[in-house]
N, C-alpha and C positions, 0 to 999 in steps of 0.2 A: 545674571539673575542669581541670586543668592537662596539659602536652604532654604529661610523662612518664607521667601515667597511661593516658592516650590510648595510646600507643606500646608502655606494657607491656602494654594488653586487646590491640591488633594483634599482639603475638610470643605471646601467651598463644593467643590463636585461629588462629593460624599453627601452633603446636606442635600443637592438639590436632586441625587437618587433614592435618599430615603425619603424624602419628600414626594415624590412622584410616585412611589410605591405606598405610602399613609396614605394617599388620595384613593387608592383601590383596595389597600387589604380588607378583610373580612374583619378584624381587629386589628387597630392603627392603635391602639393607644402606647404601647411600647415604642413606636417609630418616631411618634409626636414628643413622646416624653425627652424621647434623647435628642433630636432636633433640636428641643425649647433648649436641653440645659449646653449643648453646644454654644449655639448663639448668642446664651448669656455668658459661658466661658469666654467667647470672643467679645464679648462686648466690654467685658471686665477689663481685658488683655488691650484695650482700643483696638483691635483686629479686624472690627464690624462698624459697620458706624448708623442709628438709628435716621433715618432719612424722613420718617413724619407717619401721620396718619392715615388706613383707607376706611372707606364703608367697605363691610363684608359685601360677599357674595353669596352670602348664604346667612339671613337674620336669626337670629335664634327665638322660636317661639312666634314669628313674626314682627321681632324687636329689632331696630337697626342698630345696630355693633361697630365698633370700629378695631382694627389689627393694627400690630402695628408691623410697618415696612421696614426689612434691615437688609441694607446692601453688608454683602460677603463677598468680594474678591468681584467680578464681575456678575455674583446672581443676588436677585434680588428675594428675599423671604418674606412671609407675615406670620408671627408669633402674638399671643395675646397680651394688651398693654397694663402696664403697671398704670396708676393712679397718677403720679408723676410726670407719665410720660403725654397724659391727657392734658395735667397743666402746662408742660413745656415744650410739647413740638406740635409744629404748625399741621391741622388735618388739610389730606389732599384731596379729599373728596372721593369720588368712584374711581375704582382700578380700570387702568389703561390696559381694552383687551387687547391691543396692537403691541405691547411687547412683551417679548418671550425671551427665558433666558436661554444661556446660549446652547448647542447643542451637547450633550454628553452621552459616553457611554462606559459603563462602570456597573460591575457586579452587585445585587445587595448585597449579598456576604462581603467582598472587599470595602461595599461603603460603611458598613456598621464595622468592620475590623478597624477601620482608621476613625474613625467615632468613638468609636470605646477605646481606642488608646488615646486619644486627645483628653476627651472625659475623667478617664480613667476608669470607667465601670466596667466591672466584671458583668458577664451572666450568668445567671444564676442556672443550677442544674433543671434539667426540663423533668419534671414527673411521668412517670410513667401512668398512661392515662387506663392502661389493658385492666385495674381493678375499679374504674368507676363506673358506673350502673348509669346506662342514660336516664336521662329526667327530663321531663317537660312539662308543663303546665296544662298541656293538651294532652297528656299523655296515659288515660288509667289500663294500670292492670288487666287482663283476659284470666277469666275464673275458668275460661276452657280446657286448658291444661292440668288442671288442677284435680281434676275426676280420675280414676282408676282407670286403665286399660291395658288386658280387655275391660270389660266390668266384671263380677264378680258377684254372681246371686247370692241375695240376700243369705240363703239357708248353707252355704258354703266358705261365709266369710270367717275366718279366726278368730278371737277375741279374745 
């Protein structure tokens, strides 16, 4: 077995840990985002190879969708399809809950380290969040705090 195949099961089991972990984060969009531009890295490279159409499992708005399915080394992904890929690859109809890819075990931090060097993305410095004010939309102000104390009669105030 030679590097390159070595290199493609590491980004192959990288994709399918960040994956698994964008299905639970609190915010997935960062996990999603570098998934998408991997698999189009690989697809560019012929390293992936586009296998067809599914109906989502999840409609959006209650509209049916379709993803598209991309074998990576032995796991299978769904990424959202180009327009193209509507006119040229055959749809499969519903996802087959009977398969599973295979089993892994791999850090997120090891999986987005070999993701971002594949990519090449850097990331970006994290903010420090200790001077934002929370906000909410539920959330007004208490004028309770806001009063003198102790209090301070009226006839003894300074002015």
């Amino acid at each position: 077995m030679d590097q390159k195949d070595d290199s493609l099961k590491e980004i192959a089991k990288a994709l399918f840990i960040i994956n698994r972990h964008a299905k639970t984060a609190p915010e997935p969009k960062h996990l999603y985002y570098i998934k998408k531009e991997t698999i189009n890295k690989l697809l560019k490279e012929k390293k992936a190879i586009k296998m067809g159409l599914h109906f989502s499992d999840h409609p959006k708005l209650s509209n049916q969708h379709s993803t598209l399915l991309v074998k990576v080394d032995n796991y299978y992904f769904h990424i959202p399809p180009s327009k193209e890929d509507f006119k040229g690859l055959k749809h499969l109809g519903s996802l087959d809950k009977n398969y599973r890819n295979p089993q892994t075990k791999m850090s997120l931090s090891k999986a987005k380290k070999i993701v971002y060097n594949y990519i090449n993305y850097k990331p970006g410095r994290k903010q420090n969040n200790s001077n934002r004010r929370y906000t909410s939309a539920y959330y007004t102000p208490s004028s309770l705090g806001k009063m003198e104390w102790p209090p301070i009669h009226p006839s003894r105030r300074k002015f």
